[in-house]
C-alpha positions in Angstrom: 97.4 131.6 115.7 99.9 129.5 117.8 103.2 128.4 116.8 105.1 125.2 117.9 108.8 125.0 118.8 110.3 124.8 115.4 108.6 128.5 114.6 105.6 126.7 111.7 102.1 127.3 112.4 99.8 124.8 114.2 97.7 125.4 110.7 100.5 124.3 109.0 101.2 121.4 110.5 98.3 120.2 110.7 98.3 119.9 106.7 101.2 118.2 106.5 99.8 115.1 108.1 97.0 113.0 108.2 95.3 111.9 111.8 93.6 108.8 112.1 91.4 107.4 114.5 93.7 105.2 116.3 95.4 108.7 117.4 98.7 107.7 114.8 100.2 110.5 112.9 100.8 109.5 109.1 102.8 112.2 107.2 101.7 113.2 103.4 105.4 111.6 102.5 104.6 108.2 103.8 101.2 108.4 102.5 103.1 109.3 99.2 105.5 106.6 99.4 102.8 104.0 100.3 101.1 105.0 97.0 104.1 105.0 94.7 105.1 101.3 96.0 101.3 100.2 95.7 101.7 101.2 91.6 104.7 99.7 91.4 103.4 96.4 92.6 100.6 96.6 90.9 102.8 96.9 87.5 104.4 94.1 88.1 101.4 92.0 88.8 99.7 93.2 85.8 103.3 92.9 83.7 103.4 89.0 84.8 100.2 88.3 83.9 100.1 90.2 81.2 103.5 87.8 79.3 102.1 84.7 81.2 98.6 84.3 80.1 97.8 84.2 76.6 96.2 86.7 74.6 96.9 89.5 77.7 99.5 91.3 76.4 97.7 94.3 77.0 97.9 94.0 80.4 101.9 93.7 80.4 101.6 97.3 78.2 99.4 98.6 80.7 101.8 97.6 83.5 104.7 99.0 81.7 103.0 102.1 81.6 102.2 102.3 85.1 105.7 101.7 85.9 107.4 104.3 83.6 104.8 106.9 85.2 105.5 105.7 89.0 109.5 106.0 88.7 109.3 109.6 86.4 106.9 110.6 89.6 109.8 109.2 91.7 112.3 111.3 89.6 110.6 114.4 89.9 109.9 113.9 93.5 113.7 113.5 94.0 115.1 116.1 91.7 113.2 118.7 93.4 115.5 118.0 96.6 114.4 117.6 100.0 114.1 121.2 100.5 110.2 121.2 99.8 108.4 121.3 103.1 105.0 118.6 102.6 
């Protein structure tokens, strides 16, 4: 088991990010992030056309939904603190 500078094991950081081919490091908090802002843009979209076209409305309920759940996610992400190691 070998360590790197900062004292965390190489096991361990290996699970905190994601290697892709193109040899770029993505970390599970950008991944994270990239996810949260892909839900919220897909709320809107579905929102808009939801109250534009007629006889959709379900769509603008559905994209309500999506968007309470993305930003309570995003609350809980942040009330936890940045103390949580991902």
């Amino acid at each position: 088991m070998s360590s790197t500078r900062d004292g965390t094991n190489r096991e361990e950081e290996g699970s905190r990010h994601q290697s892709h081919k193109s040899g770029m490091v993505v970390s599970r908090k950008a991944v994270m992030m990239a996810l949260l802002l892909f839900l919220i843009l897909v709320a809107v979209v579905l929102g808009i056309v939801g109250a534009v076209i007629e006889g959709l409305l379900y769509l603008l309920v559905i994209g309500v939904v999506v968007f309470v759940c993305a930003l309570a996610y995003t609350a809980l992400r942040f009330r936890r603190g940045g103390s949580r190691h991902d």
